[in-house]
C-alpha positions as CSV (number, residue, x, y, z in Angstrom):
1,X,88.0,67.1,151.9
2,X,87.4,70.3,149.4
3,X,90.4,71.6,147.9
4,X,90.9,75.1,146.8
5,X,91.0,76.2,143.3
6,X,94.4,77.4,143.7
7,X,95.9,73.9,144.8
8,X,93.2,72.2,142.1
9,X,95.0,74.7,139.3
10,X,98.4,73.3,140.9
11,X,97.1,69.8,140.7
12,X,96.1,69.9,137.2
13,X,99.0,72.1,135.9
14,X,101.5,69.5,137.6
15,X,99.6,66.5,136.0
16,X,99.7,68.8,132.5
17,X,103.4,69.1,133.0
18,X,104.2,65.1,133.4
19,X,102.4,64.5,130.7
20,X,103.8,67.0,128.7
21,X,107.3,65.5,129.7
22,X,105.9,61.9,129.1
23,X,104.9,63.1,125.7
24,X,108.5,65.0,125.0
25,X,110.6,61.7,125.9
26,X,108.0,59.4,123.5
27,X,108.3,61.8,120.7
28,X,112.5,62.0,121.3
29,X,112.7,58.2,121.7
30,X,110.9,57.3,118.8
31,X,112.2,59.5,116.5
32,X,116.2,59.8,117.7
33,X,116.8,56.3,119.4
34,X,114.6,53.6,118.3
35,X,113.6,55.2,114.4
36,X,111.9,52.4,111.9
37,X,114.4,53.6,109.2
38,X,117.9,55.3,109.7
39,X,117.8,59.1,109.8
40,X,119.5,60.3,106.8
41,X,118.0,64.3,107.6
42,X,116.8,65.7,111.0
43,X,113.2,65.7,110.7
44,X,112.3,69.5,110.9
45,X,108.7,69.0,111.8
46,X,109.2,67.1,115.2
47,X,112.2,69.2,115.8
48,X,109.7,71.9,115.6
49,X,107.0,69.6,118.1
50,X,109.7,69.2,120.6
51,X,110.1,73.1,121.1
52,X,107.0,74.0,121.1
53,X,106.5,71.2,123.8
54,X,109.6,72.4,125.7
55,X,107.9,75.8,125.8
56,X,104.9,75.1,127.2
57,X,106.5,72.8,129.9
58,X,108.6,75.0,131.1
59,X,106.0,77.5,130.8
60,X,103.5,75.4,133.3
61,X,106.6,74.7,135.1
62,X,107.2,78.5,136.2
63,X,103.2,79.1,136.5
64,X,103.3,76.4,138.7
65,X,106.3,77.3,141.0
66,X,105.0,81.2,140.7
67,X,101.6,79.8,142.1
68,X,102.8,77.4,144.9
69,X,104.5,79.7,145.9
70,X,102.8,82.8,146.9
71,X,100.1,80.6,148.3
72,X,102.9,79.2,150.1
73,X,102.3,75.5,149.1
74,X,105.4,73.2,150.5
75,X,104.0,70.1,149.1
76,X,103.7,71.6,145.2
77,X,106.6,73.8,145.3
78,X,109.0,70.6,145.9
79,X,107.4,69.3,143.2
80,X,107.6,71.7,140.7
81,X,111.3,72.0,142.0
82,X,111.6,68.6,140.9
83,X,110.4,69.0,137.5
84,X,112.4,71.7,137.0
85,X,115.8,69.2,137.6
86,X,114.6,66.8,135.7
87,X,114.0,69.0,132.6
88,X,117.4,70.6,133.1
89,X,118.6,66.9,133.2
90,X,117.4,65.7,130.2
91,X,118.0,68.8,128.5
92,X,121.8,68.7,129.3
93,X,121.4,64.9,128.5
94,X,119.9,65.8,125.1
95,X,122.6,68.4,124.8
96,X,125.5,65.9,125.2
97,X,124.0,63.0,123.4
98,X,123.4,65.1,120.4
99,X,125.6,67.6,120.5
């Protein structure tokens, strides 16, 4: 079965958005809740990373949702819905962990 390009750009943008997340959540774990040394100073640089990654996801996010739905997509624009809890989720978990 061919797909279109439109739901082969949502395909690839959703699979660019979980990884993106997977990458966010490594980068937070191993530098805020499992560090090899105890953080005497918040380390600027990933800081830095982790914005620049939280752009970009919710970035693909909207492109995604935008896409799905004017093609009128169900199936993606659930998904991308989905996303979109989740990263409010963990950014309000973020938010109350670390103030």
């Amino acid at each position: 079965m061919k797909q279109s390009g439109k739901v082969q750009f949502l395909f690839w943008l959703f699979s660019f958005s979980i990884l993106l997340y997977v990458w966010i959540i490594w980068i937070t774990v191993q530098t805020f809740v499992l560090p090899e040394a105890p953080v005497q100073e918040l380390p600027e640089d990933k800081i830095a990373l982790l914005f620049i990654l939280y752009g970009l996801l919710v970035l693909g996010t909207l492109a995604g949702t935008t896409v799905a739905i004017f093609i009128g997509n169900k199936r993606y624009t659930n998904r991308f819905g989905a996303l979109f809890l989740i990263i409010f989720l963990s950014f309000l978990a973020g938010k109350s962990i670390f103030g």
